[in-house]
C-alpha positions in Angstrom: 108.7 94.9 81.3 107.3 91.8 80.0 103.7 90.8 80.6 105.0 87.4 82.5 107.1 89.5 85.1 104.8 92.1 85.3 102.4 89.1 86.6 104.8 87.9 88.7 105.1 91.0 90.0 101.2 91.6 90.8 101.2 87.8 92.6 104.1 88.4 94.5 102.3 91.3 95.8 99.4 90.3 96.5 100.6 86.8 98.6 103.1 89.2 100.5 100.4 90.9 101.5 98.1 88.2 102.2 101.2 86.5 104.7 101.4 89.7 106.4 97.9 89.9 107.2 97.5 86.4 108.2 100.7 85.4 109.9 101.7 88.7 111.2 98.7 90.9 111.6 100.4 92.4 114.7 100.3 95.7 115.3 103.6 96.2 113.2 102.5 94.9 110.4 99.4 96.5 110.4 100.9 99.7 109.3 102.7 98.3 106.6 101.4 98.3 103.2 103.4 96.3 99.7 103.3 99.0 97.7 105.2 97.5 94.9 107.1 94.7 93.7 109.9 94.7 90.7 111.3 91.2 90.0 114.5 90.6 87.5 114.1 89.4 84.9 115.6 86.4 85.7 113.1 85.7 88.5 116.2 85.5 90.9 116.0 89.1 92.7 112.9 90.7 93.8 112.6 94.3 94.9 109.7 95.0 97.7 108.8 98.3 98.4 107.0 98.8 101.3 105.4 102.0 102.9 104.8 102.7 106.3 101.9 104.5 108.1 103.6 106.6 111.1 106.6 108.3 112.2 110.3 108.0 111.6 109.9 105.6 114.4 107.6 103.5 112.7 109.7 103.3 109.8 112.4 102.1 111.9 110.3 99.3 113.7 109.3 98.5 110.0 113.2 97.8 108.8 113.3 95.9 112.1 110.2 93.6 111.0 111.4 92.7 107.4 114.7 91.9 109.0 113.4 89.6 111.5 111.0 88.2 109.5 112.1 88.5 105.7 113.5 84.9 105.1 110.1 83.4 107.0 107.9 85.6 104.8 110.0 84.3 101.8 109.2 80.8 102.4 105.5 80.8 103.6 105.3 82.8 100.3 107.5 80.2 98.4 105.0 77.2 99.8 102.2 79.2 97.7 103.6 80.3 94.4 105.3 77.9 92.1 108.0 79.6 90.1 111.0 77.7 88.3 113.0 80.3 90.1 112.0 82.0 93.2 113.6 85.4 93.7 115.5 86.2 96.6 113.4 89.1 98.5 115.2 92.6 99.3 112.7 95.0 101.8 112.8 98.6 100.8 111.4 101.6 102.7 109.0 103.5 99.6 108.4 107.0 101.1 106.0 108.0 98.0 102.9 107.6 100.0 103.9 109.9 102.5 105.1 112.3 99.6 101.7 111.5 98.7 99.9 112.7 101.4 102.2 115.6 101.6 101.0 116.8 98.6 97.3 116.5 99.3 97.8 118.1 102.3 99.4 121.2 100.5 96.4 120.9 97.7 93.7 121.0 100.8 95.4 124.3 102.5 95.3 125.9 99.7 91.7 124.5 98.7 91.3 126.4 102.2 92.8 130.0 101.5 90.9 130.3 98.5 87.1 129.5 99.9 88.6 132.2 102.8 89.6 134.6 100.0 
């Protein structure tokens, strides 16, 4: 990946996130977090991976959100970068958080059996 898009990619990120908090600091969006952006090459498709704090249920409301509010989010974020080409934005669940916080949990029970052993 290029330097350029790699910086497009950390900006994108960065605003998304900044439009979230400010225009929809809801309680839905408050459990959403950008946890990464991958933008063609081109500039005209942009992948946003998104993880969600919750249950199954929250990651439902979540898909909900971005499809309500995707093409809003899009242009508030469009009025604040300058690109020759904006991207068009496609939402996607990332569950490597939560795989994430699987894992620690695993690391921390057995952290646990061995101070018991």
């Amino acid at each position: 990946m290029s330097k350029r898009i790699s910086r497009v990619n950390e900006l994108l990120q960065r605003e998304i996130g900044e439009q979230l908090r400010r225009y929809y600091g809801g309680v839905q969006s408050v459990k959403i977090t950008i946890s990464d952006v991958d933008t063609s090459p081109d500039l005209r498709q942009c992948k946003i991976f998104y993880a969600v704090i919750g249950d199954e249920k929250d990651i439902k409301e979540a898909q909900a959100f971005f499809k309500r509010v995707g093409k809003e989010l899009r242009q508030r974020v469009m009025a604040r970068v300058t690109l020759k080409y904006f991207p068009r934005f496609d939402f996607m669940y990332d569950p490597s958080m939560e795989r994430g916080a699987g894992i620690l949990d695993l690391l921390d029970q057995l952290d646990n059996e061995n101070d018991k052993s």
